[in-house]
C-alpha positions in Angstrom: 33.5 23.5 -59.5 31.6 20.7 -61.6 34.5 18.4 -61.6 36.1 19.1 -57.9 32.9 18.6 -56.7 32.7 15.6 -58.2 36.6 14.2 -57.4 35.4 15.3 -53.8 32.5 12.8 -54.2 34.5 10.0 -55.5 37.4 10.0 -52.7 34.4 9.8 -50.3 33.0 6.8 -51.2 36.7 5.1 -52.3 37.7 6.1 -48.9 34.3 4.6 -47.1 34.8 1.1 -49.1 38.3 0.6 -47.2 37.7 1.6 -44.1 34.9 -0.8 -44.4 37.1 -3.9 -45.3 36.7 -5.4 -41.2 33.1 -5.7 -42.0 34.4 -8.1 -44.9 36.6 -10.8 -43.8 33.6 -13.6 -43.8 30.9 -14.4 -46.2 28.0 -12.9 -43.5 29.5 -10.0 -42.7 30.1 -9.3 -46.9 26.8 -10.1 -48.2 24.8 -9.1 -44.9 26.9 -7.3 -42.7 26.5 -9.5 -40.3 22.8 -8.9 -39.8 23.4 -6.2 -37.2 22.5 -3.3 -39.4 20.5 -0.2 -38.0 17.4 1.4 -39.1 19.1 4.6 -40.6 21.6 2.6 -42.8 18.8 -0.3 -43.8 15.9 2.2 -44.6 18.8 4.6 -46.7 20.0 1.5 -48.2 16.4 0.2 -49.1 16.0 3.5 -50.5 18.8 4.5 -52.8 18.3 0.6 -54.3 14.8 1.4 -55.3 15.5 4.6 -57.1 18.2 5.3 -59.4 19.0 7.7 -62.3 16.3 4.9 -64.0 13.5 6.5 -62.0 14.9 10.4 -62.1 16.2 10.1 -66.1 13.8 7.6 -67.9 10.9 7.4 -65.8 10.2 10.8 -64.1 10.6 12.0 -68.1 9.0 9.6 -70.0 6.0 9.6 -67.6 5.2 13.1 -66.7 5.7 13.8 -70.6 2.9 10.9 -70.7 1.0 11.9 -67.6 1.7 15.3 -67.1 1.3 16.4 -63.4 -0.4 13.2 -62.9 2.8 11.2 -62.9 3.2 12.4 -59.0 0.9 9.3 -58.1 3.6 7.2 -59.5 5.8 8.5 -56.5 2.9 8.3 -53.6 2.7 4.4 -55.0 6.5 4.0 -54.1 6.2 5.2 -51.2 3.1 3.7 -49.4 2.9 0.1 -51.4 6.8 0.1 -52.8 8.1 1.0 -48.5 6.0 1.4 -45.9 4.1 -1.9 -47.0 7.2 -4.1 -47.8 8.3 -3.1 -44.4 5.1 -3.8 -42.4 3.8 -7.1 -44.2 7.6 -8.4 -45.3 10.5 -6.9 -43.0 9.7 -8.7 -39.6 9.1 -12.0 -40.8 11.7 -11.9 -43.7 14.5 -11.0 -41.1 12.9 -14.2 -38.9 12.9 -16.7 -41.2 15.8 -16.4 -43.2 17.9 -16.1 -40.1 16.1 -19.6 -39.5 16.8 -21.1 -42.6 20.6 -19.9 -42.2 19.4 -18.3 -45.8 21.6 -15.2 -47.3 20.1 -14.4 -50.8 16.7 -15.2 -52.0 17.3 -18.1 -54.0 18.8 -20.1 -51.3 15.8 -19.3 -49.2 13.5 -21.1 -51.7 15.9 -24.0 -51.9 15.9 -24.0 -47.7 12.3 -23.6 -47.6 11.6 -26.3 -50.1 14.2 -28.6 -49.6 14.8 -28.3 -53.6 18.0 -27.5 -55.2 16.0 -27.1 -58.1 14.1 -24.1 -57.2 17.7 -22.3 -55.5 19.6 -23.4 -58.9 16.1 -21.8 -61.1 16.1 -18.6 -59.4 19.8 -18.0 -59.1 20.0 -18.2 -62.9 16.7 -15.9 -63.3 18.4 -13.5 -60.7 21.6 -13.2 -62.7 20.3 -13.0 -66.0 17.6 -10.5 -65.5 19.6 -8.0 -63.5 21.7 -7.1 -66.0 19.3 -5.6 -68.5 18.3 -3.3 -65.2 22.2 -2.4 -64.8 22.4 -1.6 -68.5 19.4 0.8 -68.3 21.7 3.0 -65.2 24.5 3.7 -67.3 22.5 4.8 -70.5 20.2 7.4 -67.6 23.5 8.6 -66.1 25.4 9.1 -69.5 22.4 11.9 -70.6 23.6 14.1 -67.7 27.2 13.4 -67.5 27.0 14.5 -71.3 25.2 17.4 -70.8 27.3 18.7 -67.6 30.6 17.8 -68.6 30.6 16.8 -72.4 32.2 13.6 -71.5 31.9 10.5 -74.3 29.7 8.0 -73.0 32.0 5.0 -73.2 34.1 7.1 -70.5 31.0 7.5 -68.0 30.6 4.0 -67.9 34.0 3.5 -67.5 34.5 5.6 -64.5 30.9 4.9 -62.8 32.0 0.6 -62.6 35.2 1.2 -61.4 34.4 3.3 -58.8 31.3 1.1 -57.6 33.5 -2.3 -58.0 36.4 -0.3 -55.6 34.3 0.0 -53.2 32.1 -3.1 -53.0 35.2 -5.2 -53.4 36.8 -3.8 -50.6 33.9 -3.4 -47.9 30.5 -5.3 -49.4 27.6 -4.8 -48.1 28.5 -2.4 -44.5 30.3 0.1 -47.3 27.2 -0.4 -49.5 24.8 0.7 -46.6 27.4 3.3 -45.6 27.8 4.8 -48.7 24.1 4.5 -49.4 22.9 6.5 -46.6 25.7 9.7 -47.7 23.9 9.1 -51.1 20.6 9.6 -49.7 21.1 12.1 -48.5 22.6 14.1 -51.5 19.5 12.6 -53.3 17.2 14.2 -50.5 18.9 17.8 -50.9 19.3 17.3 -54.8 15.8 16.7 -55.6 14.0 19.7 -53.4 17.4 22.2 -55.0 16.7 21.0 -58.5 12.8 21.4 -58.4 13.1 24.9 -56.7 15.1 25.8 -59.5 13.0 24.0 -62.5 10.0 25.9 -61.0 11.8 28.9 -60.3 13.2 29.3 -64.2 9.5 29.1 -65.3 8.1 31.9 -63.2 7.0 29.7 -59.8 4.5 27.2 -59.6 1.3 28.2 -60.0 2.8 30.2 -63.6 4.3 26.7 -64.4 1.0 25.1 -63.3 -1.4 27.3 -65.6 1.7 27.0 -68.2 1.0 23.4 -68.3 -2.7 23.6 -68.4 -2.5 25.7 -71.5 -0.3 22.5 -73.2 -2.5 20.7 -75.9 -1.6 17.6 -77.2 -4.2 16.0 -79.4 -3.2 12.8 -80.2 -3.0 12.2 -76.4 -6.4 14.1 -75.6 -8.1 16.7 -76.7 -9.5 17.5 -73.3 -8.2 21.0 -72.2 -5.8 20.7 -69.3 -5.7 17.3 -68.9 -2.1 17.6 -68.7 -2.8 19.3 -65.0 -5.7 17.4 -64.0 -6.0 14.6 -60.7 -5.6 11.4 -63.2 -3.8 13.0 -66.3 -4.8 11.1 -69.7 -4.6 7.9 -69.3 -5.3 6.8 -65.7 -5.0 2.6 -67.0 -1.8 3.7 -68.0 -0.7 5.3 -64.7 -2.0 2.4 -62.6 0.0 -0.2 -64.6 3.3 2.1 -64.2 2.1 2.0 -60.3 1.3 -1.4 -59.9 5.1 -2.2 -61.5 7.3 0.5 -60.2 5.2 0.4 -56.3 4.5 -3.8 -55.7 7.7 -4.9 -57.8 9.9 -4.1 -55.0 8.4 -6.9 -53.0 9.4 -9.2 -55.2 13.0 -8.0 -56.4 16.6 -9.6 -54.8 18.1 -6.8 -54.0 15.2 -5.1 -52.2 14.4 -8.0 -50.3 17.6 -8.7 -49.1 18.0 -5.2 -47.2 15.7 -6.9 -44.5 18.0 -10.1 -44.4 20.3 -7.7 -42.6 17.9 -5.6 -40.2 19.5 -5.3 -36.7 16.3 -5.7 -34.3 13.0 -4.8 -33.9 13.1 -1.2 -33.2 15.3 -0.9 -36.7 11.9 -2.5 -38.6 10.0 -0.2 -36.8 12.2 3.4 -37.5 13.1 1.8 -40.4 9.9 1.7 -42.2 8.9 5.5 -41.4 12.6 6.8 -42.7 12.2 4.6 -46.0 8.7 5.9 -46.4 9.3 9.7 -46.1 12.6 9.0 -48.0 10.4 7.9 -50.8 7.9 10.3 -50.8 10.5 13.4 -51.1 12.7 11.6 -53.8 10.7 9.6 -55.8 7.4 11.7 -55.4 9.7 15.1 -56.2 11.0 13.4 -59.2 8.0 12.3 -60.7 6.6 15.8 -59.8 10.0 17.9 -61.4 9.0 15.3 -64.7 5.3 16.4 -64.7 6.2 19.5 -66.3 8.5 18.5 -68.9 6.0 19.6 -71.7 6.7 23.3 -70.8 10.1 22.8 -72.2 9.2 21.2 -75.7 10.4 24.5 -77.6 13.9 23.2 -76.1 13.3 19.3 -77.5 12.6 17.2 -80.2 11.3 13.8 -77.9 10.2 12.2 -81.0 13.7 12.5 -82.1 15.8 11.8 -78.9 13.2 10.2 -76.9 12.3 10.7 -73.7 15.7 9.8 -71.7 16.0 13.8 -73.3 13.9 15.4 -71.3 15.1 15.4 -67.6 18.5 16.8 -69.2 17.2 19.7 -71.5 15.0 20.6 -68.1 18.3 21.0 -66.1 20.4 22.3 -69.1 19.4 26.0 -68.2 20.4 25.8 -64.7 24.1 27.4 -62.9 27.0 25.3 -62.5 26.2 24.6 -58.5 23.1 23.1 -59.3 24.3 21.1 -62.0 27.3 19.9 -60.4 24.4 19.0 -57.1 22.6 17.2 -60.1 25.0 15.5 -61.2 25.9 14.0 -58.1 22.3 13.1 -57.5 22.0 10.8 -60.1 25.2 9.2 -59.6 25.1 8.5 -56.1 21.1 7.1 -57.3 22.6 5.2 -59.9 25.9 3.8 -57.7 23.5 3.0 -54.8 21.5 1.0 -57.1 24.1 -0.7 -59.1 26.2 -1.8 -55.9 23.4 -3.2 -54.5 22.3 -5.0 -58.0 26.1 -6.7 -58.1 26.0 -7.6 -55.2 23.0 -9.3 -55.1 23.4 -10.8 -58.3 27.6 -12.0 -57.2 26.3 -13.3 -54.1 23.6 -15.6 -55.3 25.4 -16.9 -58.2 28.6 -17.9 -55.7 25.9 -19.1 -53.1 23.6 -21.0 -55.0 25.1 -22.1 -58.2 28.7 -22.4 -57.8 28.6 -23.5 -54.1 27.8 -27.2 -53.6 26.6 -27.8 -57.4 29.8 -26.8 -59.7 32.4 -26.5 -56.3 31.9 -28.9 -53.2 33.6 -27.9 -50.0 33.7 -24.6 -50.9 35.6 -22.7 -47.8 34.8 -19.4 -46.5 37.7 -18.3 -48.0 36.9 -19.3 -51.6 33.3 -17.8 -51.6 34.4 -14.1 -50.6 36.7 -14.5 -53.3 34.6 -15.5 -55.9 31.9 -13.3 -55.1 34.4 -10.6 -55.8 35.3 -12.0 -58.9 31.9 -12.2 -60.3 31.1 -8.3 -58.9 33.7 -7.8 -61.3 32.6 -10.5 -64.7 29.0 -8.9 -63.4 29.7 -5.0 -63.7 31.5 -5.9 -66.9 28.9 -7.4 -68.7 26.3 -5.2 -67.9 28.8 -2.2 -68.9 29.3 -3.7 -72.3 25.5 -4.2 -72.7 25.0 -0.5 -72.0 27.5 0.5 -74.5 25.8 -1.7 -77.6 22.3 -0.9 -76.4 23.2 3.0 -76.6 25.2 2.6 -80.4 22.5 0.5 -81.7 19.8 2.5 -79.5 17.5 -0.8 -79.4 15.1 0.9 -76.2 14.0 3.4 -73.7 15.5 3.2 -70.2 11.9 2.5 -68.5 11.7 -0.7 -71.1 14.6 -2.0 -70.0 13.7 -1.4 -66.0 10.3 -3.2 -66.9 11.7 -5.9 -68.3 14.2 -6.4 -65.6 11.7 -6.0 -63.0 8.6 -7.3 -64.8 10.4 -11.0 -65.1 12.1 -10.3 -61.2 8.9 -9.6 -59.6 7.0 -11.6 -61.4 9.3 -14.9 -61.0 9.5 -14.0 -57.1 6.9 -11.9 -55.6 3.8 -14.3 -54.9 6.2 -17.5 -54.0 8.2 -15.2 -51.4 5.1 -13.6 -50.0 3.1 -17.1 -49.5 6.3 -18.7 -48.1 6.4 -16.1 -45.4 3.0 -16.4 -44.8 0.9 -20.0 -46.0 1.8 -23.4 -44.6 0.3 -24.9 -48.0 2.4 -23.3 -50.8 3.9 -25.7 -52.9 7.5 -26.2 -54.5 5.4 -27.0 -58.1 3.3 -23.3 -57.2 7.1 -21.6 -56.6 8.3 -23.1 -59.8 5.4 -22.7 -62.1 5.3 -18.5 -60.7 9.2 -19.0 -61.5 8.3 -20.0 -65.3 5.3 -17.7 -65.9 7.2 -14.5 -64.9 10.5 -15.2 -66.4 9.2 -16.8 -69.8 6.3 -14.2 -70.2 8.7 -11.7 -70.4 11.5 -13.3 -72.7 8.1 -13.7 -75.1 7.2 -9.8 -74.8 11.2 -8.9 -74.8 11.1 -11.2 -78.7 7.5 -11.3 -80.1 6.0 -8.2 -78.7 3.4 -8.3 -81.3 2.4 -11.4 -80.8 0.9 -9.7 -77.7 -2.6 -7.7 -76.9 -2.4 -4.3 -77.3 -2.3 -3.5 -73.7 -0.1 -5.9 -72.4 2.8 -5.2 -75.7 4.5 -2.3 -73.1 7.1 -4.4 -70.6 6.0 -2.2 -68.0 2.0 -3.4 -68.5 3.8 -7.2 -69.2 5.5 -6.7 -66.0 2.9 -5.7 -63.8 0.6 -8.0 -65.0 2.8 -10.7 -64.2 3.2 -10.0 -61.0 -0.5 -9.8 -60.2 -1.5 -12.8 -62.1 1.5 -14.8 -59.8 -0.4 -13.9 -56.4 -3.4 -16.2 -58.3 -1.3 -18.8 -59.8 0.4 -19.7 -56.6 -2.4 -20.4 -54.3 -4.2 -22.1 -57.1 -1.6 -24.3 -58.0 -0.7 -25.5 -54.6 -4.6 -26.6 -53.7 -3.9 -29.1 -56.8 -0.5 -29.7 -56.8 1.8 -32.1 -54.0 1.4 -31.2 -50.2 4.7 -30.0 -49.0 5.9 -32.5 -45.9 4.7 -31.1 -43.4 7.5 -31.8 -40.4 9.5 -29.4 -42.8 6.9 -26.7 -42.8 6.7 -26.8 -39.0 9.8 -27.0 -38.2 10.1 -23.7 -40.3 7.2 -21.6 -39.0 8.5 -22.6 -35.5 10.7 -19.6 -35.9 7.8 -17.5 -35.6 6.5 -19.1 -32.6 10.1 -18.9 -30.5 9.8 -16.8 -27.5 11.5 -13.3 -26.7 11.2 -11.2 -23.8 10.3 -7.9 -24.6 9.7 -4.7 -22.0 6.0 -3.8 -20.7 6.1 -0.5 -22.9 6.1 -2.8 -26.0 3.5 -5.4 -24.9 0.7 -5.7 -21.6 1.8 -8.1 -19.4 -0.3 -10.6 -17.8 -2.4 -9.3 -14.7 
């Protein structure tokens, strides 16, 4: 049942990616889809991007083992500050402006912007290299299940996971993408409520599992009794910084962003944000919930042993063949979602805005679709390779990886993007001196980790204190740095200022 369920699953999406290959014959259509993309398939594809078998393998374990029941607030923050708020204070104007700017990947809108190849070359190079330590880290999450379900070798896992993603992309970019992403939501929206019913269910319901993990004592964490079922768990400075990354991150990351390059019209921002919200709350909130009572399982694990990517798995070990077969599916259409939408953001860029113009002039419309599938290709390649030595040589967790991925991401991008939109003043020196502190603070924590304090030595702290640090660095640095010329700035925030006729219902007319 395990395996026809899961050839079922495959011809699905193999057979999506072709019929999708109209939607692909230009280099808008590929990378955005042409812009005309509804709220279902933009809020589903926004979605299944932001959570992968990252969140539901490393993070939902590693952080409810930390947290205990606590770890739910990591899933509230991804809903309400990682979608509804990227969608309200981002999605409108994003969609408006880089229409404007004729801009199709976040690095070219910073060149447009600025007028700076320098800042579109930068951030094409930060948005390829840090990417793939984030694609590593959903192989190595998906591998622990696959293993457990089917006692597949891991080298094979990987193996079958890129190949089936690169079909698919390659043949219909970004419209099979969405496509694809919205049947994967909602498998991921059916998994997650199954799976927790049945967690709960095997350890007698749950208010049982709820007193079970009151009862749990683990003094080198706390010695307060039942803090592992308490409001704030045992460390709430902990859970904030695993908020702060994993909730305002997203406003700052490629592949995120780009989902509201392709947004249809205003009624899609609008339905859009209330489907990506509730779709966070049930998947990411339910798995940080099912991972907040991991400790009632650690007669079945040794975590100190074989760490916390264990602990998801030996929770879904005990449960029947249906389930694990749904489970199974789960994470791979989380981790598929996520890793199409990583390659192709990460293709895309590095075609647009390092190859094109810089190493090819007179690239043709022809040439770009071609090399963009070429690199989906060198890119899922690489980052499969990287997964395979990172799992031999077991150099770190899942969540490390993610945070380092999105720690330098966020905190290259998030401040510059979100002042663009927003403040006449910001300066190409303030975009390029956020660009430096993110990126290079967290090579520095990735190599001399002690070198750092205490708090700030875990890439997920490093990460989301970069990010908050950049929403200071760029305002200050553009009150002392150049004055950007200011025909360009208005002749960018004119976009804003164009008017559209809309019906009464949506605005009073006059008199």
């Amino acid at each position: 049942m395990k395996l026809l369920a899961l050839i079922l699953y495959f011809a699905v999406m193999i057979g999506i990616g072709l019929y999708c290959r109209k939607h692909a014959t230009d280099v808008s259509g590929f990378v955005l889809g042409g812009r005309s993309v509804g709220p279902w398939l933009t809020a589903f594809a926004y979605g299944t991007s932001y959570f992968s078998a990252v969140i539901f393998v490393g993070y939902a374990g590693q952080f409810g083992w930390k947290f205990g029941i606590a770890s739910t607030w990591i899933g509230i923050g991804n809903a309400l500050v990682g979608s509804l708020l990227p969608w309200v204070i981002l999605g409108r104007r994003t969609r408006i402006m880089t229409q404007h700017l004729d801009s199709a990947t976040m690095p070219e809108f910073f060149g447009r912007r600025f007028d700076s190849p320098s800042l579109k070359i930068g951030a094409s190079v930060i948005v390829f290299v840090f990417l793939i330590p984030y694609t590593a880290s959903l192989y190595n999450g998906l591998s622990r299940l696959f293993g457990m379900a089917f006692h597949i070798d891991y080298a094979y896992c990987i193996i079958l996971m890129a190949a089936l993603t690169a079909v698919y992309v390659i043949a219909g970019g970004y419209m099979a993408t969405a496509i694809n992403d919205f049947i994967q939501g909602l498998i991921m929206l059916v998994g997650i409520v199954a799976v927790i019913g049945a967690v709960l269910g095997s350890k007698g319901g749950f208010m049982n599992a709820l007193a079970g993990l009151a009862a749990v004592q683990d003094e080198s964490v706390s010695t307060i009794p039942g803090v592992f079922n308490s409001f704030f768990g045992p460390d709430p400075l902990g859970l904030l910084f695993v908020v702060v990354l994993t909730s305002l991150g997203t406003w700052g990351l490629p592949q995120m962003v780009q989902k509201f390059y392709a947004i249809k019209d205003e009624n899609s921002i609008k339905k859009g944000a209330i489907i990506s919200t509730l779709f966070a709350l049930v998947v990411s909130g339910g798995c940080y919930f099912l991972g907040g009572f991991g400790r009632l399982f650690s007669d079945q694990l040794n975590v100190a042993a074989d760490g916390y990517d264990s602990i998801i798995p030996t929770m879904l070990s005990g449960l029947s063949d249906g389930l694990i077969a749904l489970t199974v599916i789960l994470v791979l259409s989380a981790s598929m979602s996520t890793l199409s939408s990583l390659v192709m953001a990460s293709s895309s860029t590095l075609t647009l805005d390092f190859i094109k113009d810089n190493l090819v002039k007179n690239m043709s419309e022809k040439r770009q679709l071609i090399t963009i599938r070429i690199l989906i290709v060198v890119f899922i390649a690489i980052s499969a390779v990287i997964a395979l030595i990172q799992y031999k040589s077991q150099v770190t967790f899942i969540a490390q990886l993610m945070g380092i991925s999105w720690g330098a991401l966020a905190g290259s991008f998030l401040a510059p993007f979100l002042y663009s939109l927003y403040w006449k003043k910001t300066t190409k020196a303030a975009c390029g001196s956020s660009f430096i502190f993110g990126s290079v603070l967290m090579i520095l924590n990735m190599t001399v980790r002690s070198a750092f304090p205490a708090v700030l030595q875990s890439p997920i702290n490093c990460g989301a204190f970069a990010m908050i640090v950049g929403l200071v660095l760029v305002p200050v640095v553009s009150l002392f740095t150049r004055k950007p010329d200011a025909k360009l700035v208005e002749e960018t925030f004119a976009c804003y200022d164009t008017k559209v006729e809309v019906a009464q219902k949506e605005a009073l007319g006059e008199g």
